[in-house]
ZAMARGU-4260 file (C-alpha; in steps of 0.2 Angstrom, whole numbers, plus 5000, padded with zeros to 4 digits):
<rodrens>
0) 5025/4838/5662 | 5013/4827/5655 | 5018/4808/5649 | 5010/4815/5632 | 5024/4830/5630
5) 5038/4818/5634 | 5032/4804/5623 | 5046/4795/5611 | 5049/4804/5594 | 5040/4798/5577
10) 5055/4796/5571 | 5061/4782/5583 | 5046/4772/5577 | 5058/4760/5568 | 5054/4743/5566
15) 5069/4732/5578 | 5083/4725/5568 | 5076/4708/5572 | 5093/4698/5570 | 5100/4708/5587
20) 5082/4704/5596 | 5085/4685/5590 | 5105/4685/5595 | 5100/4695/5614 | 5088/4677/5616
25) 5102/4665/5611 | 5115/4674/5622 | 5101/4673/5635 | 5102/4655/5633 | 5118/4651/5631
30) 5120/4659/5648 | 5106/4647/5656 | 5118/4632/5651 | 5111/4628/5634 | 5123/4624/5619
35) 5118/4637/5603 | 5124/4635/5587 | 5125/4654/5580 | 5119/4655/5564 | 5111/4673/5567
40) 5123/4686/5565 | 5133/4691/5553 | 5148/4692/5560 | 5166/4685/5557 | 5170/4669/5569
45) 5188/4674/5568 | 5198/4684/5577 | 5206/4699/5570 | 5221/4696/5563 | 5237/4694/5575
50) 5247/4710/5567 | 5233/4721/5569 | 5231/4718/5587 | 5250/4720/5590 | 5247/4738/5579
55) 5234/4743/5591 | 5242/4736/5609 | 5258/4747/5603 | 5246/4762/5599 | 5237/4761/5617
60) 5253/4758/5625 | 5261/4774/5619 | 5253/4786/5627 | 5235/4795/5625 | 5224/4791/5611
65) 5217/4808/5605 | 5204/4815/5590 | 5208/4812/5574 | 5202/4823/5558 | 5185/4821/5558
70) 5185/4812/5540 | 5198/4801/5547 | 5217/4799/5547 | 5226/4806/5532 | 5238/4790/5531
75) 5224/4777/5533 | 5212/4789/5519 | 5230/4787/5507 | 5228/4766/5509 | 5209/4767/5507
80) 5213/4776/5491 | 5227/4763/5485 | 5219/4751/5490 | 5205/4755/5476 | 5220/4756/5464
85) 5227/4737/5468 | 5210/4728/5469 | 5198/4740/5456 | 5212/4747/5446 | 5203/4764/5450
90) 5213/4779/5453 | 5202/4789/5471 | 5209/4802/5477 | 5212/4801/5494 | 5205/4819/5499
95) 5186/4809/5492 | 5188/4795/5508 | 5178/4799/5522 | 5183/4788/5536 | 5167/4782/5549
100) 5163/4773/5565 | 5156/4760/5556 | 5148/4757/5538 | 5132/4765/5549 | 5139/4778/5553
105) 5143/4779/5535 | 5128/4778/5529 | 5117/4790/5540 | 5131/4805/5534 | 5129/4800/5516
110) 5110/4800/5518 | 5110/4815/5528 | 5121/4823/5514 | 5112/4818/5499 | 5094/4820/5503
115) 5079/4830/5510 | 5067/4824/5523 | 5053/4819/5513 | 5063/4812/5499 | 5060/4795/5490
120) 5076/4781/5491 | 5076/4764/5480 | 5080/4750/5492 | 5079/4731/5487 | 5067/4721/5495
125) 5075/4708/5503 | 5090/4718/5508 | 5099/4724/5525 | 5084/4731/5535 | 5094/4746/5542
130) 5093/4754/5525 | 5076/4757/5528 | 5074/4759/5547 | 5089/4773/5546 | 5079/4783/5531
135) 5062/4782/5539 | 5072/4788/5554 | 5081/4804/5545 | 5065/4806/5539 | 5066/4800/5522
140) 5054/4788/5510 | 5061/4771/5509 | 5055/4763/5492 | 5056/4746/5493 | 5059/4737/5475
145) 5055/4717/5477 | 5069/4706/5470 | 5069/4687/5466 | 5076/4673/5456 | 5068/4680/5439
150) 5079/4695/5441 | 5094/4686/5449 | 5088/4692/5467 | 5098/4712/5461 | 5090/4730/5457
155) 5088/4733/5436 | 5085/4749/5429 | 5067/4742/5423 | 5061/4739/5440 | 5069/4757/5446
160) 5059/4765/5432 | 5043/4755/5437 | 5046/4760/5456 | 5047/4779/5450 | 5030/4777/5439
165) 5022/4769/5454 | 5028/4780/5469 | 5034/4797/5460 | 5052/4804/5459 | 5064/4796/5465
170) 5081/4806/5471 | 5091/4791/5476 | 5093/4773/5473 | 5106/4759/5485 | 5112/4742/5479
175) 5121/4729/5487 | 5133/4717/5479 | 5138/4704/5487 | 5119/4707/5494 | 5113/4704/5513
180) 5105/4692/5515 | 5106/4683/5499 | 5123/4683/5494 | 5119/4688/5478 | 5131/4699/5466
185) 5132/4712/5452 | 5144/4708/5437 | 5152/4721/5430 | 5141/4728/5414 | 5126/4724/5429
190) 5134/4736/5439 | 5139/4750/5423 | 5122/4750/5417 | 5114/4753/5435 | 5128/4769/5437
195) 5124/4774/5420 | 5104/4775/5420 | 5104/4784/5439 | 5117/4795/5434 | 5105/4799/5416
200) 5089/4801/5428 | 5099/4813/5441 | 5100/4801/5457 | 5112/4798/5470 | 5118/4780/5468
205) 5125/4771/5481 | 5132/4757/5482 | 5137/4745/5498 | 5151/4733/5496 | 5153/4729/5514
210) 5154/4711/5510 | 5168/4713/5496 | 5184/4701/5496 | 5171/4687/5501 | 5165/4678/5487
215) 5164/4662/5476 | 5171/4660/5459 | 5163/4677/5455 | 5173/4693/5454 | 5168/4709/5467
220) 5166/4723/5454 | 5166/4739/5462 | 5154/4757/5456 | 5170/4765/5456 | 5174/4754/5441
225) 5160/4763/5430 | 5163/4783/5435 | 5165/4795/5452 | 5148/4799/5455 | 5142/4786/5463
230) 5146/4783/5483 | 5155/4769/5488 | 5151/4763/5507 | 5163/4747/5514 | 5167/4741/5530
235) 5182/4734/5540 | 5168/4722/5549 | 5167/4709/5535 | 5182/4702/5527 | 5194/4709/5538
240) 5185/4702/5553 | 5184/4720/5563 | 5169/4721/5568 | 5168/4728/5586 | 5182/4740/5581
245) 5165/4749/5572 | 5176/4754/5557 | 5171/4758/5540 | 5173/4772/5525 | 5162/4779/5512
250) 5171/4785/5496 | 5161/4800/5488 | 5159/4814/5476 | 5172/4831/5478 | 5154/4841/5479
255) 5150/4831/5495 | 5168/4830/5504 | 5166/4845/5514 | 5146/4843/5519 | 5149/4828/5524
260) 5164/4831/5535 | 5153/4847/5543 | 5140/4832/5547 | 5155/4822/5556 | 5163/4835/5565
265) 5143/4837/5573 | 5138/4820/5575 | 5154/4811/5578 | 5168/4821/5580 | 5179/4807/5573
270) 5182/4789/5570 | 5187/4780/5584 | 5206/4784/5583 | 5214/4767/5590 | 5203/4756/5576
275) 5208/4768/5564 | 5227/4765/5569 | 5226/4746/5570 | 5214/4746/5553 | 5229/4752/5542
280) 5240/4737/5546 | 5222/4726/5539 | 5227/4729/5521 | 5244/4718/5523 | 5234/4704/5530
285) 5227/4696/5515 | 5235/4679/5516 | 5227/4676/5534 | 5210/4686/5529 | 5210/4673/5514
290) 5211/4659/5523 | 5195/4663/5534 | 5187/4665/5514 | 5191/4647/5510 | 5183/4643/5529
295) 5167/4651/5523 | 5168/4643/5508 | 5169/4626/5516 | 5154/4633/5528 | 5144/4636/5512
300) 5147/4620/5503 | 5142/4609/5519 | 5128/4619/5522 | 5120/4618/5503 | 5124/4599/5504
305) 5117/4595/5522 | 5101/4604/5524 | 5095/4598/5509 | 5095/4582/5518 | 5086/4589/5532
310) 5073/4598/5521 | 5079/4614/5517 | 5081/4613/5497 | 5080/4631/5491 | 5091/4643/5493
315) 5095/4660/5483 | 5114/4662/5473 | 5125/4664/5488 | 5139/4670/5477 | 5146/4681/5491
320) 5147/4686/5506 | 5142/4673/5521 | 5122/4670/5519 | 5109/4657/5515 | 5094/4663/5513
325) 5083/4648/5511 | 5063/4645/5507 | 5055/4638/5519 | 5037/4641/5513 | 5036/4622/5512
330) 5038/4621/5531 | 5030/4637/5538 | 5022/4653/5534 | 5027/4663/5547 | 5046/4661/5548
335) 5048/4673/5564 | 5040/4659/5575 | 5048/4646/5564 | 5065/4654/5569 | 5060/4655/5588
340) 5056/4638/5589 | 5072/4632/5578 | 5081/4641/5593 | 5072/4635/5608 | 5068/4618/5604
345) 5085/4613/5593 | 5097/4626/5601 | 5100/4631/5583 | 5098/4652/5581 | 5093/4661/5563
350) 5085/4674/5557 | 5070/4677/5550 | 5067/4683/5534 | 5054/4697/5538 | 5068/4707/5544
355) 5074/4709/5528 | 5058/4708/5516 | 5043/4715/5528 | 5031/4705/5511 | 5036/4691/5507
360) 5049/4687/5522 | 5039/4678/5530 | 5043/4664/5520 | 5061/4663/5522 | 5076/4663/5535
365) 5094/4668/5532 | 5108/4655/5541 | 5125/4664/5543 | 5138/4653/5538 | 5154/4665/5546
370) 5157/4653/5561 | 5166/4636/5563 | 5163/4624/5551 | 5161/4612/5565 | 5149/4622/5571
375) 5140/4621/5555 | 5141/4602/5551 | 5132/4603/5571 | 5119/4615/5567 | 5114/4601/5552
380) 5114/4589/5564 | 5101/4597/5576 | 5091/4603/5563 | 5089/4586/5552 | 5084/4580/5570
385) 5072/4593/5573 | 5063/4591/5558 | 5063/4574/5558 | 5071/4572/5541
</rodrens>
C-alpha cells in the first residue's frame, strides 16, 4: 500500500491546542533542572478536595469498578439536577443530564447531536480554541464572531445576525460565560436576550459554564435561567479542582436525551465510573472549593497590580474564571515567539493569544492565575526583570 492511500484524514488537519504544545516545552524544562512558574494551563493548583478522594479510595477498595449507564449514574444525574435547583433556582429533570468524560466529551456528543457536517456554528473569537478544532474535525463550519472591549469581549444578537448575513445560515451559535480566556461574563438579561433571539431564528444555543462558581463580585447566570432549550455544558475540572478525573455533564433538551445517549453508548460506553462515584461527594465541598476562589481572587488582584509595573497595562474584564488576557501589542506583534522566549529566557510559561483568536491573537497572551499566589508574586518578579521595567 502506498504512503498516499494511508495518509492522515482531512479531518485530523486541526490546528494544535497551542497551550498543551507550550506546557509539553516547560515540563521539558522543568525536568532539565530549570525552575518554571506555570502560568499556561488552565488548570486548578489545588488538590481535589480530601472527602472526595476518601469517596473514591472506598469505591476502589470495594471490589471491581464496572460500566455505568452510558449517560451516567442515575444518583450522581439527581444531584447534577439539584444542584441547578440550589445555585439557579431552575427545576431540570434529571432524566435531561447526560453525564461525560470530560466537558469534551461533552461537547463532541452535543455537536454530533445537533448538526450536519457541513453546517455553520457561531463561535466567539477570542474563545477556547477546541470549539473550533473539534467542529472543523466533525466536519462542521466554525464561524468565528470577533469580540472586544466595545462589546464587553461577549457574543450579541447584532454581531450573530451580521455573522449570518456575511457567511449564510447559521444552525447553531456557543457562548461562554465566564469566558476562556478573557474571564469575561454575561449578566442575566445579556444572557435571556441571547436564548431568546437563537431560539426566534431556530438555532441550537449552547452555552459553556465550565468556569461557573469562580468569579468576582459578579453573579454566574445560568441559560437554564432563561428557558430549556438551550444546552448547558459544565465540568468538574474547574471549580471543583477535578481535572484529571475527566469529568463533565451536559444538560439538554428531552428531543436530544436519547440521540445523544445512542452517540455514548458508541463512542464511549460510559463515564469513567470511579470519577463519577467520587464526583458526587464534590457538591458538599463548597466551603473548601470556596477557599481555593478567594486564592484565585488573591492571584488576580496581585497580578492586575504587579504587571503593570512590569509593563503589562491592559488587560480584558477578568470577572471569572482564572485568566488575564493582556495586550501586548506595545511589546510584540507576534506573541507566539514572545511567549517562547518569556519561557526560555525568564523561566515564566503563558500562552499565546493566537490559540484562541487566529486574527488578532497575535497581539495578546493569556496568564493563568489558578496556581500559588507565591508562585504568582514570582512569576512578577521574573517578568519585571526580564523586561527590564
Amino acid at each position: 500500500m502506498s504512503a498516499d492511500q494511508t495518509k492522515p484524514s482531512g479531518r485530523s488537519s486541526v490546528d494544535p491546542f497551542v497551550v498543551m504544545d507550550v506546557m509539553r516545552e516547560a515540563n521539558r524544562l522543568e525536568a532539565t533542572g530549570r525552575s518554571i512558574m506555570h502560568l499556561e494551563v488552565g488548570q486548578p493548583g489545588a488538590p481535589t478536595p480530601e472527602n472526595v478522594r476518601a469517596v473514591a479510595t472506598e469505591a476502589l477498595n470495594a471490589g471491581p469498578l464496572a460500566y455505568t449507564d452510558a449517560l451516567g449514574l442515575p444518583s450522581l444525574r439527581a444531584r447534577i439536577a439539584r444542584y441547578y435547583a440550589e445555585h439557579h433556582s431552575v427545576s431540570v429533570d434529571p432524566e435531561r443530564v447526560v453525564v461525560t468524560a470530560g466537558s469534551s466529551a461533552a461537547f463532541i456528543l452535543t455537536f454530533l447531536a445537533c448538526f450536519e457536517a457541513g453546517e455553520r456554528v457561531a463561535v466567539p473569537e477570542p474563545g477556547y480554541p477546541a470549539y473550533r478544532n473539534t467542529l472543523r474535525a466533525l466536519g462542521c463550519d466554525p464561524v468565528s464572531i470577533p469580540v472586544g472591549p466595545e462589546t464587553g469581549w461577549a457574543l450579541t444578537p447584532n454581531l450573530i445576525d451580521a455573522a449570518e448575513a456575511k457567511h449564510g445560515r447559521l444552525k447553531g451559535v456557543l457562548v461562554a460565560s465566564p469566558s476562556n480566556p478573557t474571564g469575561a461574563m454575561l449578566t442575566g438579561p445579556q444572557m435571556a436576550a441571547l436564548v431568546r433571539h437563537n431560539e426566534a431564528a431556530d438555532r441550537w444555543f449552547l452555552s459553556d459554564e465550565i468556569y461557573h462558581r469562580i468569579t468576582y463580585g459578579q453573579p454566574d447566570v445560568s441559560a437554564l435561567e432563561a428557558g430549556d432549550e438551550a444546552i448547558v455544558i459544565n465540568s468538574f475540572s474547574k471549580y471543583y479542582c477535578m481535572t484529571g478525573w475527566r469529568l463533565g455533564w451536559a444538560i439538554v433538551p428531552e428531543r436530544l436525551v436519547r440521540p445523544i445517549e445512542r452517540l455514548a453508548q458508541n463512542l464511549f460506553i460510559s463515564p469513567p465510573t470511579l470519577s463519577q462515584i467520587a464526583a458526587e461527594q464534590a457538591f458538599d465541598e463548597t466551603t473548601c472549593l470556596d477557599e481555593n476562589v478567594a486564592v484565585y481572587a488573591e492571584n488576580r488582584r496581585l497580578l492586575l497590580e504587579e504587571l503593570p509595573k512590569a509593563g503589562i497595562t491592559s488587560f480584558a474584564p477578568a470577572d471569572g474564571a482564572f485568566y488575564l488576557y493582556a495586550d501586548v501589542s506595545h511589546l510584540t506583534d507576534d506573541s507566539s515567539a514572545f511567549c517562547a522566549a518569556m519561557l526560555e529566557e525568564a523561566g515564566v510559561a503563558a500562552t499565546p493569544g493566537a490559540d484562541f483568536d487566529p486574527t488578532h491573537g497575535h497581539q495578546y497572551v493569556r496568564f493563568s492565575f489558578a496556581g500559588k499566589t507565591e508562585d504568582m508574586g514570582e512569576a512578577v518578579r521574573r517578568l519585571k526583570t526580564w523586561l527590564g521595567s
